[in-house]
N, C-alpha and C positions, 0 to 999 in steps of 0.2 A: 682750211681744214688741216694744212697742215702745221701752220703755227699752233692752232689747235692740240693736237697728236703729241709736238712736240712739248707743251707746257704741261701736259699732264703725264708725260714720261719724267720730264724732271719734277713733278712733283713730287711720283712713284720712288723717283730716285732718294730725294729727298728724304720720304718717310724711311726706306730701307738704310739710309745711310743712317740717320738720325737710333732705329732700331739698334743697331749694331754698336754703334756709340754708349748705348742708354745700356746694352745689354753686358758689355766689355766695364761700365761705372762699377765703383765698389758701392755694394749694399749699407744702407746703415746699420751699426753693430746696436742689436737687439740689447738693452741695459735694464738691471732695477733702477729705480728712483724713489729717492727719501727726499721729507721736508726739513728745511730748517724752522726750527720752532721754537719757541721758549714753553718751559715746563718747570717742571718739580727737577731736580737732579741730587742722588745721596751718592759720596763715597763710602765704602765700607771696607771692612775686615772681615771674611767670613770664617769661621771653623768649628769645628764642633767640642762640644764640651759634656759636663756630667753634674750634678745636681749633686751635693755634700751636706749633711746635716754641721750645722755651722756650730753647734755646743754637743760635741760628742762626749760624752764620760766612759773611760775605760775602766769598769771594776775590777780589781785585783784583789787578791791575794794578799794580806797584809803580815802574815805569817804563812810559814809551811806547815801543813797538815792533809790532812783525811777529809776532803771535799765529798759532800753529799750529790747524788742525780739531782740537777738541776730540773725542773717541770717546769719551767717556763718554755715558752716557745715564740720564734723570732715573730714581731708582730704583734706579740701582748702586748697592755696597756701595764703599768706598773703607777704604784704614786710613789710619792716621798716617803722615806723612812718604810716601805715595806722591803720585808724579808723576801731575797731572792738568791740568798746561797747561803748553805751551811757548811762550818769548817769544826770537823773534831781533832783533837789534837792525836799526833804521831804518836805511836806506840810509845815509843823511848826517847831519849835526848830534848824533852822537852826541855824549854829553859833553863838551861845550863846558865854557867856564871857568863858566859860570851850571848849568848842568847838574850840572858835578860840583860845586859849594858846595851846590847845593840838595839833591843824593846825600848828603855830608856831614852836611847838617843833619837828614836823616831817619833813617841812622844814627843821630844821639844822640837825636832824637827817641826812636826806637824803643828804645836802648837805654835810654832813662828809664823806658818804659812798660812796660820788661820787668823793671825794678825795681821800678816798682810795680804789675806785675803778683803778680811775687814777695813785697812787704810785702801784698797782698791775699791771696793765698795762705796764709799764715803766717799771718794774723787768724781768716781760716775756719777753718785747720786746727785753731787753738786752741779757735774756738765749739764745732767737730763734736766736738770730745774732751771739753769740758765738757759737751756734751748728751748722749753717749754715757754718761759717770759719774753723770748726773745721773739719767739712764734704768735705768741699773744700779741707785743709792738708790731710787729708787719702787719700782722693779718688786720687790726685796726689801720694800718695806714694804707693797706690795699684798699679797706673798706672807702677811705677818705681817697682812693687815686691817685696817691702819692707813692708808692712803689709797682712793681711790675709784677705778673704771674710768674714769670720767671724767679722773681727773690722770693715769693711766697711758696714758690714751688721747692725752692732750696731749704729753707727754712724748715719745710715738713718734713725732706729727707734729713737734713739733721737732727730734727726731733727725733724721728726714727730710729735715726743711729744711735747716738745718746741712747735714748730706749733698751735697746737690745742690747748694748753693754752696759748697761746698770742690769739688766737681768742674769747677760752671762755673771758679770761681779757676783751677784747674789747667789749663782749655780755655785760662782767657784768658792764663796764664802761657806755653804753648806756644803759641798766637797770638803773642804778643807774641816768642818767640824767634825765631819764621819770618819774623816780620815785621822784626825785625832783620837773620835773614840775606839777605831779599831786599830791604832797603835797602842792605847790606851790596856783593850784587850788583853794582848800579850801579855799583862804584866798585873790584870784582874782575873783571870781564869789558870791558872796551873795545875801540875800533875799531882801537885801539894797538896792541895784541897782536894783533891779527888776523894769519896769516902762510898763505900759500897759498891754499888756497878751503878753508879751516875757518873755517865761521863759529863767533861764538859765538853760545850760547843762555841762559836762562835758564830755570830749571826750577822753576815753582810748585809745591809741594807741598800735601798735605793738612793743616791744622794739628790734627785730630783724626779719629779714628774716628766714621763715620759714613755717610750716604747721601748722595745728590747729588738735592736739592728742585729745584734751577732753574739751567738755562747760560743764561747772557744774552748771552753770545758763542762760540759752538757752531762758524760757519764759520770760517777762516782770513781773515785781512784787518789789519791796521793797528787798533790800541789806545791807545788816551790813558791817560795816567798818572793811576792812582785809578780805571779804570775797571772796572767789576763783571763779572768773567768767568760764575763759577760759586755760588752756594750750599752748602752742606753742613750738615748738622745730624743729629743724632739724633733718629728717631721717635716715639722709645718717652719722650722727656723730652717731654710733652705739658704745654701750660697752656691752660686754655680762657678766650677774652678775649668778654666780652656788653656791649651798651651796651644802657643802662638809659635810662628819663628820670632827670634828674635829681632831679627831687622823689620818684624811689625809691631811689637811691643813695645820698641823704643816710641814709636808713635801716638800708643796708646796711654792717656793721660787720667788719673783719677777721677771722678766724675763723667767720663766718655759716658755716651747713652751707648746701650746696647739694645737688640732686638733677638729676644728668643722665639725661635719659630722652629717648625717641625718637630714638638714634642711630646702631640698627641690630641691638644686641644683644640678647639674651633679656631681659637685667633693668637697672632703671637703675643705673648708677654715683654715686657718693659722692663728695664733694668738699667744699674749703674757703675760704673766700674770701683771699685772700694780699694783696691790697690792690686801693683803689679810685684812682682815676688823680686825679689833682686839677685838669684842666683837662678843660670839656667840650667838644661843637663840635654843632652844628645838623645834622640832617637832616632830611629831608623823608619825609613816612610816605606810605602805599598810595595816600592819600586828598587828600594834597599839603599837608598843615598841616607847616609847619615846628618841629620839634623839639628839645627841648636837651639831647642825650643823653649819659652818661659812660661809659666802660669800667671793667668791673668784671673781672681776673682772680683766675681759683681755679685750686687744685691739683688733681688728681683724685687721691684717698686710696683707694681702690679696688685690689685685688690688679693687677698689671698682667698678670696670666693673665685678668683678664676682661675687657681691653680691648685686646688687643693687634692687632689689626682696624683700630684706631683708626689715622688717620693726619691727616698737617698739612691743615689747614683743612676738614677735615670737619662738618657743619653739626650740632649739640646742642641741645636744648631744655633750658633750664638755669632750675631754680624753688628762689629762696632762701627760707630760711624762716628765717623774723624770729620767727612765736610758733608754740607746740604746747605741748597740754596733753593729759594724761590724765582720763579720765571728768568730760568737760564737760559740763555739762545745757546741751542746744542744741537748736532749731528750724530748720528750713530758713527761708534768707533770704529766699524769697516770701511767706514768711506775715509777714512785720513790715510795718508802714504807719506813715506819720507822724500825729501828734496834737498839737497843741499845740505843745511843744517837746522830744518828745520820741517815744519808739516804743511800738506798743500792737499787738493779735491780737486775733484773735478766737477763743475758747473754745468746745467744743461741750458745754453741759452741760445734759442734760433737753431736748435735743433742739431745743436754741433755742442762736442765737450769743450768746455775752457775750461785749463788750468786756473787753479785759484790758489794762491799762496797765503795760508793764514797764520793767525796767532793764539792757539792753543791755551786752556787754561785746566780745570780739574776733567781727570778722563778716568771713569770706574770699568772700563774693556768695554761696556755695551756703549757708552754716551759717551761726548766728550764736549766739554765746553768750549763755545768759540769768541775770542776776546775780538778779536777782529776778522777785516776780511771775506764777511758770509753777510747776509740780512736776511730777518723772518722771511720764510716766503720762498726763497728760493730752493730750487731742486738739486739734486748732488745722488752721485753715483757711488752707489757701496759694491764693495768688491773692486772695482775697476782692475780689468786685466793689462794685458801687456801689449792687447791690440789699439786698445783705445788711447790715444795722445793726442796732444792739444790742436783743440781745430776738425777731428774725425766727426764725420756725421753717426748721430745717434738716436735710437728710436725706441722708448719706454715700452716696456712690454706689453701686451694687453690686459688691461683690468689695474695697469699699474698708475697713478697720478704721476 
């Protein structure tokens, strides 16, 4: 009985002891846990930008006079060659000996410009015909499997392009002819001929089909020569222009795809980068640091059934993408920490953190790619505090893989 008594005192002991021990252990530190996985991964550029009718015509003034109330209103439809501002000539000092040489001189002016309007004309017309046959060669050897979607895909945007400067060419060839004939003006209407109470006038026309964006002289009153009546341009020829910092721009290369999203439609639009401007200028951000930003304009490639909504200066969120890769093995970018000189994680294995020292490849702030170091599968610790170091016991949250 009494060996008894005594074996089950020390076992009491035992347990008490054992309690106390168990109860003095450090707990394991409560962690998330992320997979390592392969997936989809983009790097980008994100910032926002504004929608620019890409063939703006600024109507002027081509002599100083007695401007009519303009009834147009922003928004009309206009076509070519309709009358959209009337000029009557200034009381007095109409063409003077200085007046008409300077009429003269704008005359040939214009008439040169409309030469070489017409030799820029004729250069287009010959690219858009080369792109077109050249479009035609691919798209038969796509047919035969012999090139890539890729070259066919290029080949269409340079049709495109082509396109759309053989049509600005042709805007700017009839600009230039309008602009001859109301140089022209000056010097077929005078105070000379004046006979009775007929005045003359002068009748601006439309130099292209299009809409009316902005009248900068809407009421009647007294115009200066050169002076900006009305706007016009077509909507539907959009470019969207974004300043970038400069230390992103330099990254950004011609052709870069871009992704316009939050602009109002169901889905983002596509696009392409058309060039980057080579002079930057300073602004000042939210926060008051001065910046050194560049304009970057792109094309929107995009059906234009899906953005026709779209109009001039409309505000776009526009994210170029510099890398993407298919089945990346990648970590979320909270889990990496510096070490050394270089980036390391923490691993959950046997229920304890291990150090893991990797080697890093494209990282967009939420992902980051992992070149070595990790395998699919395994789990890893984002955030990781300052309690957790190599070897601690640790215990995924609930509800957490």
């Amino acid at each position: 009985m009494k060996l008894h008594g005594r074996a089950i005192m020390y076992v009491l002991l035992a347990v008490v002891i054992f309690a106390i021990v168990y109860g003095f252990m450090p707990k394991p530190a409560l962690v998330e846990t992320a997979k390592v996985q392969r997936g989809y991964m983009r790097f980008a550029i994100e910032e926002e930008g504004r929608t620019r009718v890409m063939n703006r015509f600024v109507v002027s003034a081509q002599v100083a006079g007695f401007a009519r109330r303009i009834d147009l209103k922003i928004g009309d439809s206009v076509s070519k060659g309709q009358i959209i501002a009337t000029l009557e000539p200034l009381r007095a000092n109409v063409l003077d000996p200085r007046s008409r040489a300077e009429a003269h001189a704008r005359v040939a002016a214009a008439d040169a410009s409309l030469r070489a309007a017409n030799e820029n004309s004729q250069a287009a017309k010959a690219s858009a015909e080369f792109a077109k046959k050249d479009l035609d060669r691919i798209t038969h050897l796509f047919n035969e499997a012999i090139v890539t979607q890729e070259t066919l895909d290029k080949a269409e945007t340079e049709m495109r392009r082509t396109d759309a400067l053989l049509r600005s060419s042709e805007f700017a060839v009839d600009v230039a002819l309008h602009e001859k004939e109301a140089a022209s003006a000056a010097l077929n209407y005078s105070a000379a001929r004046k006979t009775g109470n007929t005045t003359e006038t002068i009748a601006i026309k439309a130099p292209v089909i299009g809409r009316v964006l902005k009248i900068n002289h809407e009421s009647e009153g007294i115009v200066r020569e050169g002076e900006a009546l009305i706007e016009i341009g077509d909507p539907h020829a959009l470019e969207v222009e974004v300043d970038v910092l400069s230390a992103d721009a330099v990254r950004i290369r011609p052709g870069t795809p871009v992704l316009f999203d939050r602009w109002g439609g169901d889905k983002p639009l596509q696009g392409s980068v058309r060039t980057i401007e080579p002079a930057g200028f300073t602004k000042v951000s939210a926060l008051g640091v001065e910046e050194q930003r560049v304009l970057v304009i792109s094309d929107i490639v995009s059906p234009h059934e899906d953005w026709t909504l779209l109009g001039d200066g409309y505000r776009v969120e526009a994210s170029f993408t510099l890398w993407e890769g298919e089945n990346v093995l990648q970590v979320p970018a909270s889990a990496l920490f510096r070490i050394e000189n270089g980036w390391a994680v923490f691993v959950i294995r046997n229920k304890k953190a291990q150090l893991r020292q990797v080697q890093t490849g494209c990282n967009n702030a939420l992902d980051a790619e992992i070149i070595s170091g990790l395998s699919e599968g395994e789990m890893v610790i984002p955030h990781p505090d300052s309690a957790i170091k190599d070897g601690s016991r640790v215990r995924p949250r609930s509800g957490k893989k």
